[in-house]
C-alpha positions as CSV (number, residue, x, y, z in Angstrom):
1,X,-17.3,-12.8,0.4
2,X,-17.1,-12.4,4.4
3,X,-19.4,-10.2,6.3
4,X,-16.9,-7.1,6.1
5,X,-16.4,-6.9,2.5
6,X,-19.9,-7.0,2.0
7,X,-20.4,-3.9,5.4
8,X,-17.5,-2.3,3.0
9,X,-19.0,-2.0,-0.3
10,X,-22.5,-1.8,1.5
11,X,-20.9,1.3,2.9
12,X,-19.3,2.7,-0.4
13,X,-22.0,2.1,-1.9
14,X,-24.2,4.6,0.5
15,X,-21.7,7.4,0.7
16,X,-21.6,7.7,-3.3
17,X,-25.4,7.4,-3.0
18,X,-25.1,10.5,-0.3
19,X,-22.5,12.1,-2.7
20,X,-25.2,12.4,-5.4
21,X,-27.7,13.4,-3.0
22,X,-25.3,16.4,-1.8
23,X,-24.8,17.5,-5.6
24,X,-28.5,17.2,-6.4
25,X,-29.0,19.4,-3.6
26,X,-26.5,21.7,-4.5
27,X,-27.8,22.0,-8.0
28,X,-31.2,22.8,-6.9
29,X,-30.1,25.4,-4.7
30,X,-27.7,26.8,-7.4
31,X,-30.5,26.8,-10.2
32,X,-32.8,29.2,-7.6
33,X,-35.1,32.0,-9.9
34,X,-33.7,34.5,-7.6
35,X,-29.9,33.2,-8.0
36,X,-30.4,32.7,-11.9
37,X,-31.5,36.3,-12.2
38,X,-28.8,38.0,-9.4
39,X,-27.2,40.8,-11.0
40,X,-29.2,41.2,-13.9
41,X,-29.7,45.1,-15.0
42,X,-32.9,46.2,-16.9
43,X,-31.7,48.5,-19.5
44,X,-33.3,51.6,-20.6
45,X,-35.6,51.7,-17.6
46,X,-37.5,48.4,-18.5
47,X,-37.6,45.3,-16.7
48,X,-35.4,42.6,-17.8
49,X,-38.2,39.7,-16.8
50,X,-41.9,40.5,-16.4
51,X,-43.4,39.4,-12.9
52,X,-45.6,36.5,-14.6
53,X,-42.8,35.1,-15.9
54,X,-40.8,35.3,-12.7
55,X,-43.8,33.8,-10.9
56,X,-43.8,30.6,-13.7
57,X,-40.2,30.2,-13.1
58,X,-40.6,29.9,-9.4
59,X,-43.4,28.2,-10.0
60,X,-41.4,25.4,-12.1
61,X,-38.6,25.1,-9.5
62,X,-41.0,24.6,-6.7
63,X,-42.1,21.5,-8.9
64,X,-39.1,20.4,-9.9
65,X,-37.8,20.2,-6.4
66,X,-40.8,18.8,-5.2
67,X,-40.3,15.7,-7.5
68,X,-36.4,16.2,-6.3
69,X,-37.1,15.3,-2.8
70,X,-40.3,13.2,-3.7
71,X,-37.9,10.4,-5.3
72,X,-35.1,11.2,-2.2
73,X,-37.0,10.5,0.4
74,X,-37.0,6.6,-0.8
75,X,-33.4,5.9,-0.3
76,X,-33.0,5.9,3.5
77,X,-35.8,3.4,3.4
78,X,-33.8,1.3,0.3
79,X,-30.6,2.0,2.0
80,X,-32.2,0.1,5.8
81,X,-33.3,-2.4,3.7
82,X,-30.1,-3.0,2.2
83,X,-28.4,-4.1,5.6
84,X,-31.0,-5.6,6.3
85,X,-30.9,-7.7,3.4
86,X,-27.2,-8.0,4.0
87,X,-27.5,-9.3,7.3
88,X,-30.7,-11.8,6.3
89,X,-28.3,-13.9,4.1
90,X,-25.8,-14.8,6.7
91,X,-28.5,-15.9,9.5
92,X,-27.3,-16.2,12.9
93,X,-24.9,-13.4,12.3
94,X,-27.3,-10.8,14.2
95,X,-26.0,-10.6,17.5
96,X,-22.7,-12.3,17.4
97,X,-19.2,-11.3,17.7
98,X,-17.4,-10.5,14.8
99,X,-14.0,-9.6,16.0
100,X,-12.0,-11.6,19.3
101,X,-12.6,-9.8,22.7
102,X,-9.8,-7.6,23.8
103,X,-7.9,-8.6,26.4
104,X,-7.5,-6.6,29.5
């Protein structure tokens, strides 16, 4: 496998990994206390959700994003290393010219 397969697939590989990352986000953000209870209507003058139980569902989501983004902010490091990796195997290939000069 030459040098630009492996950039390729390298490369595939990262945007499906930022493709997760943008649904994750999305999910997070969609799974929100407040939107999760938009809309709702106490009936008969009562509330539909007591404060202490709002407060433990915020609560929860804070913690569950906080592990989110805990285990996220690993993969830009995993991701450098990767080409880094990449480029370690094929020594000497730092610095050179991959393609042929273009002619003026």
């Amino acid at each position: 496998m030459d040098i630009r397969e492996e950039t390729r697939d390298a490369a595939e590989l990262r945007f499906a990994a930022m493709d997760t990352l943008r649904a994750i986000s999305e999910f997070v953000k969609n799974n929100k206390p407040s939107v999760l209870l938009e809309g709702v209507t106490p009936t008969k003058g009562g509330e539909v959700i007591a404060d202490e139980e709002k407060r433990a569902m915020w609560r929860d989501w804070i913690n569950f994003t906080k592990d989110i983004f805990e285990k996220q902010k690993e993969l830009p490091y995993l991701m450098i290393e990767d080409i880094a990796n990449m480029y370690k195997k094929r020594k000497g290939i730092v610095g050179q010219q991959t393609r042929a000069p273009e002619s003026k």
